[in-house]
N, C-alpha and C positions, 0 to 999 in steps of 0.2 A: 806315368803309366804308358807302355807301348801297346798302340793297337797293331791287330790282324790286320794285316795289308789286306788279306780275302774279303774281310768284312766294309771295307770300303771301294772297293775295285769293280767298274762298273764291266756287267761282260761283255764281251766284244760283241756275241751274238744275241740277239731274242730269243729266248726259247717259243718253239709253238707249243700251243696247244693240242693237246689228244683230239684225234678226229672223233668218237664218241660227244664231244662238245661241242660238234658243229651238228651237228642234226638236227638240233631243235634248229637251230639257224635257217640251214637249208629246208628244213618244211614249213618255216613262216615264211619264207621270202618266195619261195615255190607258192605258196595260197594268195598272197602279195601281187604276184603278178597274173593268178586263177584271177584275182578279182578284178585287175586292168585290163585282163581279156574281155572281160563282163563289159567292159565298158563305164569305166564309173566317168564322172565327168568331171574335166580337165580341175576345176574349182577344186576337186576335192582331193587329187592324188597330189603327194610329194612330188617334185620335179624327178626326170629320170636320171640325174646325176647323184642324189642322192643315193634311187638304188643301187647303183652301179657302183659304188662308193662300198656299200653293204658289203656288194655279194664281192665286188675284189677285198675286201678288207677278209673275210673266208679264206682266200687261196693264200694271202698274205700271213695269217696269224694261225690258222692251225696247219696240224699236217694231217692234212686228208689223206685217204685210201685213192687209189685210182677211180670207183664208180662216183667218189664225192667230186672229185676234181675234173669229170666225164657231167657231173649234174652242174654243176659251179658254169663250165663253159658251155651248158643248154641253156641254164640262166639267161646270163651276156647275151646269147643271142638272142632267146626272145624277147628280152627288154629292149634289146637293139629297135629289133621287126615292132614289137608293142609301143615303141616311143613312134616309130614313124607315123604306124597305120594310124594313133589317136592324132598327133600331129595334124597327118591327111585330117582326116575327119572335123577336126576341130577350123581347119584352113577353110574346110568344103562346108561349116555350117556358118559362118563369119561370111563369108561369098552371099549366101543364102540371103542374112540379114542384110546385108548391107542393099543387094537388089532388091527388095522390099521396102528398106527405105528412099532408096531411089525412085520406085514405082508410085 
């Protein structure tokens, strides 16, 4: 029996995904980062390589509309600005303790 070459033939490209499927995406990962602006403490968040893995994995697999791929690259940067400022903080509370126990 001859098979469909079609039916074995892997395609050259990925297709993406409808931007309608990204929106649940982009409003969990948008409340995701609502709540590391909150401040949650370093113990409890995913590392920021993770999200950032996320939200490019978004621009990567579906095909966004232009305001999706305009929210996609707000994302990026506040994770960017979000990974520093906890960073800082987390640096400047470690300072703290450790003069204390020096003290």
């Amino acid at each position: 029996m001859k098979r469909n070459a079609n039916a074995t033939a892997v395609p050259a490209f990925r297709q993406r995904r409808p931007a309608q499927l990204a929106e649940r995406e982009l409003i969990h990962l948008e409340m995701v980062l609502a709540s590391l602006a909150e401040g949650s403490p370093a113990s409890e968040r995913l590392p920021a390589r993770y999200w950032d893995m996320r939200i490019s994995r978004l621009d990567a697999e579906y095909d966004l509309v232009p305001s999706q791929s305009q929210r996609v690259a707000s994302l990026q940067r506040k994770l960017a600005l979000l990974d520093n400022a906890l960073d800082s903080a987390a640096d400047a509370q470690e300072g703290q303790e450790s003069r204390r126990v020096a003290a």
